[in-house]
C-alpha positions as CSV (number, residue, x, y, z in Angstrom):
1,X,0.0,0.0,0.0
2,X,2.9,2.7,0.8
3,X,4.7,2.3,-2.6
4,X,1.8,1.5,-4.5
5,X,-1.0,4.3,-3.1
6,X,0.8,6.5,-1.5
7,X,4.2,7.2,-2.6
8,X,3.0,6.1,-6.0
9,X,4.9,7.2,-9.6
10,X,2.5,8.4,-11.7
11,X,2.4,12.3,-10.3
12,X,4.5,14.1,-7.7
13,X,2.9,14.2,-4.2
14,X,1.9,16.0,-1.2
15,X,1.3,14.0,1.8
16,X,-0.9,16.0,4.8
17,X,0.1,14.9,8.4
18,X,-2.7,15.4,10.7
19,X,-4.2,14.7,14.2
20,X,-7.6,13.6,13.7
21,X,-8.5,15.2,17.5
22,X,-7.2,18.5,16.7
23,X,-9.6,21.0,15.1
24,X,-7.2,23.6,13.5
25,X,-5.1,20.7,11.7
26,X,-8.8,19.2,10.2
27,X,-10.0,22.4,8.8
28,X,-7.3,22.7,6.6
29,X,-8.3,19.2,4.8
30,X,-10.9,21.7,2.8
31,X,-8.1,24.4,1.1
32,X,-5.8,21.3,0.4
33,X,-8.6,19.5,-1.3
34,X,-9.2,22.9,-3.1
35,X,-5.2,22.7,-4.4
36,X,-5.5,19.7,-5.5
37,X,-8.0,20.3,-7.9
38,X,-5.7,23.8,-8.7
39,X,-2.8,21.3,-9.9
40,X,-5.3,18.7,-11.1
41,X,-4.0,15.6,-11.9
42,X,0.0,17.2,-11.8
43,X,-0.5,16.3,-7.7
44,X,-1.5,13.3,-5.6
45,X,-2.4,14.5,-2.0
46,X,-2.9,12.0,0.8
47,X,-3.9,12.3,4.1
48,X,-2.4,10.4,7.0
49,X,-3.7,11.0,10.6
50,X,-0.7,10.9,12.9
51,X,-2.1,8.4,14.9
52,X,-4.0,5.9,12.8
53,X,-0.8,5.8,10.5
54,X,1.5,5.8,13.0
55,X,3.5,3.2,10.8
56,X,3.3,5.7,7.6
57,X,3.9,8.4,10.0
58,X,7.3,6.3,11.7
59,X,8.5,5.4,7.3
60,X,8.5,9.3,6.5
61,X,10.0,10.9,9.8
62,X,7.2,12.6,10.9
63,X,6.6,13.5,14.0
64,X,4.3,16.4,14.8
65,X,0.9,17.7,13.2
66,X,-0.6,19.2,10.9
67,X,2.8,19.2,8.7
68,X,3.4,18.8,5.0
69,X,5.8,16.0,3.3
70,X,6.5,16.6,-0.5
71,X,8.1,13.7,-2.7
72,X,8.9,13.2,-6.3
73,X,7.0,11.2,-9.1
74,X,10.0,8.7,-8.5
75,X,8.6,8.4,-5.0
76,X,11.4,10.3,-3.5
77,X,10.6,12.7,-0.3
78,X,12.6,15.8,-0.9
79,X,10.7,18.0,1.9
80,X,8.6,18.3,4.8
81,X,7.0,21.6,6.4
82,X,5.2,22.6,9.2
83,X,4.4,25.8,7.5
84,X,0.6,24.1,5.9
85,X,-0.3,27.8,4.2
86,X,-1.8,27.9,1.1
87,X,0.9,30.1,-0.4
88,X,3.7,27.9,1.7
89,X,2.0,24.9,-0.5
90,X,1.6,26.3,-3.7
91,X,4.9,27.7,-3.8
92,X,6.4,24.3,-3.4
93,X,4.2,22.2,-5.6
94,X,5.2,24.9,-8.3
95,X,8.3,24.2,-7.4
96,X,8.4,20.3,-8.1
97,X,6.1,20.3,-11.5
């Protein structure tokens, strides 16, 4: 499921860390679903709650929330922010396409 879904080959990637129990780090889900479609399908974006996927969460080095990891369409991660603003986002995505 990680190589195959996740850190998958056909499109660069975003990959949302968040805490399911925290407010703040759910209500950005909408404006990253809204970027998504921005980029259509130049961007995969999956979401990974920091506790459910603890074992995703353990295979990228992530350990706090809400935080950003960005990877390559070859699957390699060549980022991760904390900084989950639409401009901070953008800005990188442009960056990788």
């Amino acid at each position: 499921m990680f190589r195959n879904q996740i850190m998958q080959k056909e499109k660069i990637g975003m990959i949302y860390i968040y805490s399911a129990i925290d407010a703040p780090s759910r209500e950005l889900m909408p404006m990253l679903q809204e970027i998504e479609k921005e980029f259509e399908d130049k961007v995969k974006l999956n979401f990974i709650d920091i506790y459910k996927g603890r074992s995703l969460c353990d295979r990228l080095d992530c350990t706090a929330s809400p935080m950003t990891i960005f990877y390559t369409k070859d699957g390699v991660v060549i980022d991760g922010s904390m900084d989950c603003s639409k401009p901070a986002i953008v800005e990188k995505l442009k960056s990788l396409i």
